[in-house]
C-alpha positions in Angstrom: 0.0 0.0 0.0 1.3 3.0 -1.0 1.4 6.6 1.7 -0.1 8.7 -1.0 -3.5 6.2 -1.1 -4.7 5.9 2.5 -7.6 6.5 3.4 -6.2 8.7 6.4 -2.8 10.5 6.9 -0.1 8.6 8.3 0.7 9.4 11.9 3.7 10.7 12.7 5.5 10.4 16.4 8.8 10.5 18.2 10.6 9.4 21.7 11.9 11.9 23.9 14.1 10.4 26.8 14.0 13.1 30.1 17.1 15.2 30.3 19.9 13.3 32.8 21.6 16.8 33.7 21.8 20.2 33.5 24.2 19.6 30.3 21.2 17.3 28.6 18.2 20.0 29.2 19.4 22.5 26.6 19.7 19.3 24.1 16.5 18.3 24.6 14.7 21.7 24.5 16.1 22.1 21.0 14.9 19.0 20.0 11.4 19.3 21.6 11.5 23.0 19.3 12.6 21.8 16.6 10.1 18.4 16.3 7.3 21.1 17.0 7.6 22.4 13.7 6.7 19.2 11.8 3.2 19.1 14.5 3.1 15.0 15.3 0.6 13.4 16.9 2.2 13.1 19.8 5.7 12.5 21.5 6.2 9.9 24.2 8.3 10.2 27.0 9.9 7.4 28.9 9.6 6.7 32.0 12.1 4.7 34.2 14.9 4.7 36.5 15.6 6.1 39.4 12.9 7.9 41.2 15.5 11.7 40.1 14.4 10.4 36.4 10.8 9.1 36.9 10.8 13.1 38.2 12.3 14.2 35.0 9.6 12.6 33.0 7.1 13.7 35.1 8.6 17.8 34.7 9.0 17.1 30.7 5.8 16.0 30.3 4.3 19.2 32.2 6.9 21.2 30.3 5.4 19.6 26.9 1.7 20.5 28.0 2.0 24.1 29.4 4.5 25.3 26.8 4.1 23.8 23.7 1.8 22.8 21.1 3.2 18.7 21.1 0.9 15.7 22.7 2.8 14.2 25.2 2.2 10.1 25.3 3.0 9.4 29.0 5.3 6.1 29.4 3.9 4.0 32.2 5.9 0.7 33.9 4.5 -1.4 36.5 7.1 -3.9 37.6 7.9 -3.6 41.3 5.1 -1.1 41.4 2.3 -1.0 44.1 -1.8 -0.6 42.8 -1.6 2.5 45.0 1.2 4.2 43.5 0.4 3.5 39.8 -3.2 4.8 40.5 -1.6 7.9 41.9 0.7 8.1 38.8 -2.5 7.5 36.4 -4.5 10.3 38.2 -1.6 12.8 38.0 -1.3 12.6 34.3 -4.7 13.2 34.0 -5.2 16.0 36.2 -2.0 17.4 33.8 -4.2 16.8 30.5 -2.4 14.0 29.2 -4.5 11.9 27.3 -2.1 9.3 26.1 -0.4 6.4 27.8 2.1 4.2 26.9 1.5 0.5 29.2 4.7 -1.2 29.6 5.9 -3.7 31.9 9.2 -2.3 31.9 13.1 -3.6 32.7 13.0 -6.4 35.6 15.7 -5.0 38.5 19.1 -6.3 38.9 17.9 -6.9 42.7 14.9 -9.8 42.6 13.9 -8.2 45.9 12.7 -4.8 43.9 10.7 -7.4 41.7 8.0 -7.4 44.0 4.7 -5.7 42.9 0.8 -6.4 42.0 1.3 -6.1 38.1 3.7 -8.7 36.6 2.5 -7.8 33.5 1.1 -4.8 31.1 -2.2 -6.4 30.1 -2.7 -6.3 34.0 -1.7 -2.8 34.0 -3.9 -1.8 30.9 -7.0 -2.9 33.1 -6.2 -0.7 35.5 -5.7 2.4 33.5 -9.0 1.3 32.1 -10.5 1.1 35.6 -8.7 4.4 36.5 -10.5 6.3 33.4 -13.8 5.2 34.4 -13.8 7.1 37.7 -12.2 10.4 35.9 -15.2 9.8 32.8 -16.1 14.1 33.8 -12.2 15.1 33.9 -12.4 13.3 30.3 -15.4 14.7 29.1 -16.9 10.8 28.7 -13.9 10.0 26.3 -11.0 7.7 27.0 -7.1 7.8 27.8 -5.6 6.6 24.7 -3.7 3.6 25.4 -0.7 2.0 23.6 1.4 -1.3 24.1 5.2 -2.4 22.9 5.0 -5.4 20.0 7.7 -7.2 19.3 9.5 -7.7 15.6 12.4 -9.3 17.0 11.6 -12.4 20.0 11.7 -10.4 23.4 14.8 -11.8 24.9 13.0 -13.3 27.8 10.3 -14.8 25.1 10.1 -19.0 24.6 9.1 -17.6 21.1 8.1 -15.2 18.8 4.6 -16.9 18.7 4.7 -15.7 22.4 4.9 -12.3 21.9 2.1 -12.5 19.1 -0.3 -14.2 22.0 0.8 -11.6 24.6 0.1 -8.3 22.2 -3.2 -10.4 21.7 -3.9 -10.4 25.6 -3.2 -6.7 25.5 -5.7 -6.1 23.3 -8.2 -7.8 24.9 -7.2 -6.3 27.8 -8.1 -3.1 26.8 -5.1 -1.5 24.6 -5.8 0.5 21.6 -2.5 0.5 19.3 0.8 -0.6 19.2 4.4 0.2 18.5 7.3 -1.9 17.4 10.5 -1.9 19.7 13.1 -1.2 16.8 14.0 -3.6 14.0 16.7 -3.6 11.2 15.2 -5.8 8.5 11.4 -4.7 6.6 10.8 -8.3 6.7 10.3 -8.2 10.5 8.0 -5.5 10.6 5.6 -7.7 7.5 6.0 -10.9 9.6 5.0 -9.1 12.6 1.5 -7.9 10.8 0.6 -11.0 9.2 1.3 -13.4 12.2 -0.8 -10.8 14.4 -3.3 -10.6 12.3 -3.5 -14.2 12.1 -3.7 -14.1 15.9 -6.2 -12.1 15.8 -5.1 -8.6 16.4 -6.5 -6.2 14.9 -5.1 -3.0 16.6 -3.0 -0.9 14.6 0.5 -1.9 14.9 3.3 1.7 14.5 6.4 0.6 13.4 9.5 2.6 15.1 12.4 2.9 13.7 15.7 5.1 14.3 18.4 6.9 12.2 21.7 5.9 14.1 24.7 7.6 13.2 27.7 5.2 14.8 28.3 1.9 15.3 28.4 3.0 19.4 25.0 4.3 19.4 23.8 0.8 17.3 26.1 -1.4 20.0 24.0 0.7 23.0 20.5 0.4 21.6 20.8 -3.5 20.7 22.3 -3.9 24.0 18.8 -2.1 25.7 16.5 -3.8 23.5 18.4 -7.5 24.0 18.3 -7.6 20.2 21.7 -8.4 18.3 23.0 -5.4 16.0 22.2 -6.0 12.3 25.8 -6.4 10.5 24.8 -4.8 7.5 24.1 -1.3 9.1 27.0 -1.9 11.3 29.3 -2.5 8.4 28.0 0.4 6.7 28.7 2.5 9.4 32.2 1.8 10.7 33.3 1.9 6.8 31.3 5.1 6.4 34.4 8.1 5.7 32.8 11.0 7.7 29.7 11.9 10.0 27.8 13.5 7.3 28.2 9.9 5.7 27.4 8.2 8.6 24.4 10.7 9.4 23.4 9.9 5.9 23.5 5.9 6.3 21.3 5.9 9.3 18.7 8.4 7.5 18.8 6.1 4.6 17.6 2.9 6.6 15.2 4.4 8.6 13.5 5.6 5.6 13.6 2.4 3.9 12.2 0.6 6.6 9.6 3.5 7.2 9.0 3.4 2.8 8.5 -0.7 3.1 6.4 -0.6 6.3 3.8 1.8 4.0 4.3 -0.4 1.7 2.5 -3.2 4.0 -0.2 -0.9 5.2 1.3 0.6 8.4 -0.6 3.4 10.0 2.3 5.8 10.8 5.6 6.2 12.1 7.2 6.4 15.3 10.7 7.8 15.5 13.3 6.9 18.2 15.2 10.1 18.7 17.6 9.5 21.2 17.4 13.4 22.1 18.9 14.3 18.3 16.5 15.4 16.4 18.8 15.7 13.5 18.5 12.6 11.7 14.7 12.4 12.5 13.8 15.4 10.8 15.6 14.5 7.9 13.5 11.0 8.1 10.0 12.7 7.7 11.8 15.4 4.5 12.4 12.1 2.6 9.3 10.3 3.4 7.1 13.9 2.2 4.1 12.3 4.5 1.2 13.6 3.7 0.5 15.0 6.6 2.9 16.8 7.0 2.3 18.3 3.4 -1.4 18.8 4.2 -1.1 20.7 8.0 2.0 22.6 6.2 -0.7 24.3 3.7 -3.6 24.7 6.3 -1.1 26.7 8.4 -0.4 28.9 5.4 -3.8 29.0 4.2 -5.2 30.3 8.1 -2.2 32.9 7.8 -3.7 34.2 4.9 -7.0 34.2 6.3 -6.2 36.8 9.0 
Protein backbone atom coordinates (compact mmCIF):
# COMPACT_ATOMS: atom_id res chain seq x y z
CA UNK A 1 0.00 0.00 0.00
CA UNK A 2 1.28 3.03 -1.05
CA UNK A 3 1.41 6.56 1.71
CA UNK A 4 -0.09 8.69 -1.04
CA UNK A 5 -3.46 6.20 -1.06
CA UNK A 6 -4.66 5.91 2.50
CA UNK A 7 -7.58 6.46 3.43
CA UNK A 8 -6.24 8.69 6.44
CA UNK A 9 -2.83 10.54 6.90
CA UNK A 10 -0.15 8.59 8.30
CA UNK A 11 0.70 9.37 11.86
CA UNK A 12 3.73 10.72 12.72
CA UNK A 13 5.45 10.42 16.43
CA UNK A 14 8.80 10.55 18.17
CA UNK A 15 10.57 9.40 21.74
CA UNK A 16 11.93 11.95 23.92
CA UNK A 17 14.07 10.37 26.84
CA UNK A 18 14.05 13.13 30.08
CA UNK A 19 17.12 15.18 30.29
CA UNK A 20 19.86 13.31 32.81
CA UNK A 21 21.58 16.76 33.70
CA UNK A 22 21.77 20.17 33.47
CA UNK A 23 24.24 19.57 30.32
CA UNK A 24 21.21 17.32 28.65
CA UNK A 25 18.15 19.97 29.17
CA UNK A 26 19.44 22.49 26.57
CA UNK A 27 19.72 19.34 24.07
CA UNK A 28 16.55 18.34 24.62
CA UNK A 29 14.66 21.71 24.53
CA UNK A 30 16.11 22.06 20.99
CA UNK A 31 14.91 18.95 19.99
CA UNK A 32 11.35 19.29 21.58
CA UNK A 33 11.48 23.00 19.31
CA UNK A 34 12.56 21.82 16.60
CA UNK A 35 10.12 18.35 16.28
CA UNK A 36 7.26 21.09 17.00
CA UNK A 37 7.59 22.39 13.66
CA UNK A 38 6.68 19.21 11.75
CA UNK A 39 3.18 19.11 14.45
CA UNK A 40 3.12 15.03 15.33
CA UNK A 41 0.57 13.40 16.87
CA UNK A 42 2.18 13.11 19.79
CA UNK A 43 5.73 12.53 21.55
CA UNK A 44 6.21 9.93 24.23
CA UNK A 45 8.29 10.24 26.97
CA UNK A 46 9.95 7.39 28.88
CA UNK A 47 9.62 6.70 32.05
CA UNK A 48 12.08 4.67 34.23
CA UNK A 49 14.91 4.72 36.50
CA UNK A 50 15.58 6.14 39.38
CA UNK A 51 12.93 7.93 41.19
CA UNK A 52 15.46 11.73 40.13
CA UNK A 53 14.37 10.37 36.44
CA UNK A 54 10.76 9.06 36.88
CA UNK A 55 10.80 13.09 38.17
CA UNK A 56 12.26 14.22 35.05
CA UNK A 57 9.62 12.62 32.98
CA UNK A 58 7.11 13.71 35.07
CA UNK A 59 8.62 17.75 34.66
CA UNK A 60 8.96 17.13 30.67
CA UNK A 61 5.83 16.03 30.29
CA UNK A 62 4.32 19.24 32.20
CA UNK A 63 6.88 21.18 30.32
CA UNK A 64 5.37 19.61 26.88
CA UNK A 65 1.74 20.46 27.98
CA UNK A 66 2.02 24.08 29.41
CA UNK A 67 4.54 25.34 26.77
CA UNK A 68 4.14 23.75 23.66
CA UNK A 69 1.77 22.82 21.09
CA UNK A 70 3.16 18.70 21.08
CA UNK A 71 0.87 15.74 22.71
CA UNK A 72 2.76 14.21 25.22
CA UNK A 73 2.19 10.14 25.26
CA UNK A 74 2.96 9.42 28.96
CA UNK A 75 5.26 6.05 29.40
CA UNK A 76 3.90 3.96 32.25
CA UNK A 77 5.94 0.67 33.92
CA UNK A 78 4.47 -1.42 36.49
CA UNK A 79 7.13 -3.89 37.59
CA UNK A 80 7.90 -3.59 41.28
CA UNK A 81 5.12 -1.14 41.41
CA UNK A 82 2.27 -0.96 44.15
CA UNK A 83 -1.80 -0.60 42.83
CA UNK A 84 -1.63 2.54 45.01
CA UNK A 85 1.23 4.21 43.50
CA UNK A 86 0.40 3.49 39.76
CA UNK A 87 -3.23 4.83 40.50
CA UNK A 88 -1.55 7.92 41.92
CA UNK A 89 0.74 8.10 38.80
CA UNK A 90 -2.51 7.54 36.39
CA UNK A 91 -4.50 10.31 38.23
CA UNK A 92 -1.61 12.75 38.04
CA UNK A 93 -1.26 12.59 34.30
CA UNK A 94 -4.67 13.18 33.99
CA UNK A 95 -5.16 16.03 36.21
CA UNK A 96 -2.03 17.43 33.83
CA UNK A 97 -4.17 16.78 30.52
CA UNK A 98 -2.39 13.99 29.25
CA UNK A 99 -4.49 11.92 27.27
CA UNK A 100 -2.08 9.31 26.06
CA UNK A 101 -0.37 6.41 27.84
CA UNK A 102 2.14 4.19 26.91
CA UNK A 103 1.52 0.51 29.19
CA UNK A 104 4.67 -1.17 29.63
CA UNK A 105 5.88 -3.73 31.85
CA UNK A 106 9.20 -2.35 31.86
CA UNK A 107 13.10 -3.59 32.72
CA UNK A 108 12.97 -6.37 35.59
CA UNK A 109 15.68 -5.00 38.55
CA UNK A 110 19.06 -6.25 38.94
CA UNK A 111 17.94 -6.94 42.66
CA UNK A 112 14.94 -9.80 42.58
CA UNK A 113 13.94 -8.16 45.89
CA UNK A 114 12.70 -4.78 43.91
CA UNK A 115 10.70 -7.42 41.67
CA UNK A 116 7.96 -7.36 44.03
CA UNK A 117 4.70 -5.67 42.94
CA UNK A 118 0.78 -6.38 41.99
CA UNK A 119 1.28 -6.09 38.12
CA UNK A 120 3.67 -8.68 36.62
CA UNK A 121 2.54 -7.77 33.55
CA UNK A 122 1.13 -4.84 31.13
CA UNK A 123 -2.18 -6.35 30.06
CA UNK A 124 -2.74 -6.30 34.00
CA UNK A 125 -1.67 -2.76 34.05
CA UNK A 126 -3.92 -1.83 30.90
CA UNK A 127 -7.04 -2.89 33.07
CA UNK A 128 -6.15 -0.66 35.46
CA UNK A 129 -5.68 2.44 33.54
CA UNK A 130 -8.96 1.26 32.15
CA UNK A 131 -10.48 1.10 35.55
CA UNK A 132 -8.70 4.43 36.49
CA UNK A 133 -10.52 6.26 33.42
CA UNK A 134 -13.80 5.22 34.40
CA UNK A 135 -13.78 7.10 37.71
CA UNK A 136 -12.23 10.36 35.95
CA UNK A 137 -15.17 9.77 32.78
CA UNK A 138 -16.09 14.13 33.78
CA UNK A 139 -12.19 15.14 33.93
CA UNK A 140 -12.43 13.34 30.34
CA UNK A 141 -15.41 14.69 29.11
CA UNK A 142 -16.87 10.76 28.69
CA UNK A 143 -13.89 9.96 26.25
CA UNK A 144 -10.97 7.72 27.00
CA UNK A 145 -7.14 7.85 27.78
CA UNK A 146 -5.63 6.56 24.65
CA UNK A 147 -3.74 3.63 25.37
CA UNK A 148 -0.67 1.96 23.57
CA UNK A 149 1.45 -1.28 24.14
CA UNK A 150 5.24 -2.44 22.94
CA UNK A 151 4.96 -5.36 19.99
CA UNK A 152 7.71 -7.19 19.35
CA UNK A 153 9.48 -7.68 15.58
CA UNK A 154 12.36 -9.30 17.05
CA UNK A 155 11.55 -12.43 20.03
CA UNK A 156 11.68 -10.37 23.41
CA UNK A 157 14.78 -11.80 24.90
CA UNK A 158 12.98 -13.35 27.80
CA UNK A 159 10.25 -14.78 25.09
CA UNK A 160 10.07 -18.99 24.61
CA UNK A 161 9.14 -17.60 21.13
CA UNK A 162 8.06 -15.16 18.82
CA UNK A 163 4.64 -16.94 18.66
CA UNK A 164 4.75 -15.73 22.38
CA UNK A 165 4.87 -12.28 21.91
CA UNK A 166 2.12 -12.49 19.09
CA UNK A 167 -0.34 -14.19 21.98
CA UNK A 168 0.85 -11.60 24.62
CA UNK A 169 0.09 -8.33 22.19
CA UNK A 170 -3.16 -10.43 21.68
CA UNK A 171 -3.91 -10.36 25.57
CA UNK A 172 -3.25 -6.75 25.51
CA UNK A 173 -5.70 -6.06 23.34
CA UNK A 174 -8.23 -7.84 24.94
CA UNK A 175 -7.23 -6.26 27.77
CA UNK A 176 -8.05 -3.06 26.83
CA UNK A 177 -5.07 -1.50 24.62
CA UNK A 178 -5.82 0.51 21.64
CA UNK A 179 -2.50 0.45 19.26
CA UNK A 180 0.79 -0.64 19.17
CA UNK A 181 4.35 0.22 18.50
CA UNK A 182 7.26 -1.90 17.45
CA UNK A 183 10.51 -1.85 19.74
CA UNK A 184 13.12 -1.16 16.81
CA UNK A 185 13.99 -3.64 14.00
CA UNK A 186 16.72 -3.55 11.19
CA UNK A 187 15.19 -5.82 8.52
CA UNK A 188 11.37 -4.71 6.57
CA UNK A 189 10.83 -8.32 6.71
CA UNK A 190 10.27 -8.24 10.51
CA UNK A 191 7.96 -5.51 10.58
CA UNK A 192 5.61 -7.69 7.51
CA UNK A 193 6.00 -10.94 9.58
CA UNK A 194 5.03 -9.13 12.57
CA UNK A 195 1.55 -7.91 10.84
CA UNK A 196 0.56 -11.01 9.21
CA UNK A 197 1.31 -13.39 12.19
CA UNK A 198 -0.80 -10.78 14.42
CA UNK A 199 -3.32 -10.59 12.26
CA UNK A 200 -3.55 -14.15 12.06
CA UNK A 201 -3.69 -14.13 15.91
CA UNK A 202 -6.23 -12.14 15.82
CA UNK A 203 -5.12 -8.59 16.35
CA UNK A 204 -6.52 -6.21 14.92
CA UNK A 205 -5.13 -3.00 16.64
CA UNK A 206 -3.03 -0.87 14.65
CA UNK A 207 0.47 -1.90 14.91
CA UNK A 208 3.26 1.73 14.47
CA UNK A 209 6.41 0.64 13.37
CA UNK A 210 9.55 2.61 15.09
CA UNK A 211 12.43 2.87 13.69
CA UNK A 212 15.72 5.10 14.31
CA UNK A 213 18.43 6.92 12.23
CA UNK A 214 21.70 5.91 14.07
CA UNK A 215 24.71 7.58 13.20
CA UNK A 216 27.74 5.23 14.79
CA UNK A 217 28.29 1.85 15.33
CA UNK A 218 28.37 2.98 19.44
CA UNK A 219 24.96 4.33 19.37
CA UNK A 220 23.84 0.81 17.31
CA UNK A 221 26.05 -1.43 19.95
CA UNK A 222 24.00 0.74 22.96
CA UNK A 223 20.52 0.40 21.59
CA UNK A 224 20.76 -3.51 20.75
CA UNK A 225 22.35 -3.88 23.99
CA UNK A 226 18.77 -2.07 25.69
CA UNK A 227 16.55 -3.83 23.50
CA UNK A 228 18.38 -7.55 24.01
CA UNK A 229 18.32 -7.57 20.15
CA UNK A 230 21.68 -8.37 18.28
CA UNK A 231 23.03 -5.36 16.01
CA UNK A 232 22.19 -6.00 12.26
CA UNK A 233 25.83 -6.42 10.49
CA UNK A 234 24.84 -4.83 7.55
CA UNK A 235 24.11 -1.26 9.09
CA UNK A 236 27.02 -1.87 11.31
CA UNK A 237 29.30 -2.54 8.35
CA UNK A 238 28.02 0.44 6.71
CA UNK A 239 28.68 2.50 9.40
CA UNK A 240 32.16 1.75 10.70
CA UNK A 241 33.27 1.92 6.78
CA UNK A 242 31.26 5.14 6.39
CA UNK A 243 34.41 8.11 5.67
CA UNK A 244 32.78 11.02 7.75
CA UNK A 245 29.75 11.93 9.97
CA UNK A 246 27.81 13.49 7.32
CA UNK A 247 28.23 9.91 5.67
CA UNK A 248 27.40 8.18 8.56
CA UNK A 249 24.38 10.74 9.36
CA UNK A 250 23.39 9.85 5.90
CA UNK A 251 23.55 5.94 6.32
CA UNK A 252 21.35 5.94 9.29
CA UNK A 253 18.73 8.36 7.51
CA UNK A 254 18.82 6.14 4.61
CA UNK A 255 17.64 2.90 6.60
CA UNK A 256 15.18 4.45 8.62
CA UNK A 257 13.51 5.62 5.59
CA UNK A 258 13.63 2.36 3.94
CA UNK A 259 12.19 0.61 6.59
CA UNK A 260 9.59 3.48 7.19
CA UNK A 261 8.99 3.35 2.81
CA UNK A 262 8.46 -0.71 3.10
CA UNK A 263 6.37 -0.63 6.25
CA UNK A 264 3.82 1.76 3.95
CA UNK A 265 4.31 -0.37 1.68
CA UNK A 266 2.55 -3.22 4.02
CA UNK A 267 -0.17 -0.88 5.18
CA UNK A 268 1.27 0.63 8.41
CA UNK A 269 -0.62 3.37 9.96
CA UNK A 270 2.27 5.75 10.78
CA UNK A 271 5.56 6.16 12.11
CA UNK A 272 7.16 6.43 15.26
CA UNK A 273 10.72 7.77 15.50
CA UNK A 274 13.34 6.93 18.21
CA UNK A 275 15.16 10.14 18.74
CA UNK A 276 17.58 9.51 21.24
CA UNK A 277 17.45 13.36 22.12
CA UNK A 278 18.88 14.25 18.29
CA UNK A 279 16.51 15.41 16.45
CA UNK A 280 18.82 15.70 13.49
CA UNK A 281 18.48 12.60 11.70
CA UNK A 282 14.71 12.45 12.47
CA UNK A 283 13.78 15.45 10.79
CA UNK A 284 15.63 14.46 7.91
CA UNK A 285 13.46 10.97 8.07
CA UNK A 286 9.96 12.68 7.73
CA UNK A 287 11.76 15.39 4.51
CA UNK A 288 12.40 12.09 2.61
CA UNK A 289 9.34 10.25 3.43
CA UNK A 290 7.10 13.86 2.21
CA UNK A 291 4.07 12.33 4.49
CA UNK A 292 1.18 13.61 3.69
CA UNK A 293 0.46 15.01 6.58
CA UNK A 294 2.85 16.80 7.01
CA UNK A 295 2.29 18.27 3.44
CA UNK A 296 -1.44 18.84 4.17
CA UNK A 297 -1.06 20.67 8.00
CA UNK A 298 1.96 22.58 6.20
CA UNK A 299 -0.73 24.26 3.66
CA UNK A 300 -3.61 24.72 6.25
CA UNK A 301 -1.09 26.73 8.41
CA UNK A 302 -0.45 28.94 5.36
CA UNK A 303 -3.84 29.00 4.22
CA UNK A 304 -5.18 30.28 8.08
CA UNK A 305 -2.17 32.95 7.85
CA UNK A 306 -3.72 34.16 4.86
CA UNK A 307 -6.97 34.17 6.34
CA UNK A 308 -6.18 36.82 8.99
Amino acid sequence: MSIGTTAAPPSLSYELYPPVNRDATEGVFTSIQALESTDPDYVSVTYSGSPARRNASLELIEHLIQNTRLRPLAHLTCVGESRETLQNLIRHFISLGVRGVLALRGDLPTDPEQWRGEYPFARYLIELIRAVEADHSAALAGGRLGVGVAAYPIRHPESPSFEHDVEVLLAKERSGANYAITQVYFRADEYTNLVESARRAGVSIPIIPGVIPLNSVRRLNRLCAMAGIAPDPILAHALETASSDSERHRVGVDAAVNLARRAFDDGAPGVHLYTFNDHRGSLDVVEQLELPRTRARASNAWATRAAV
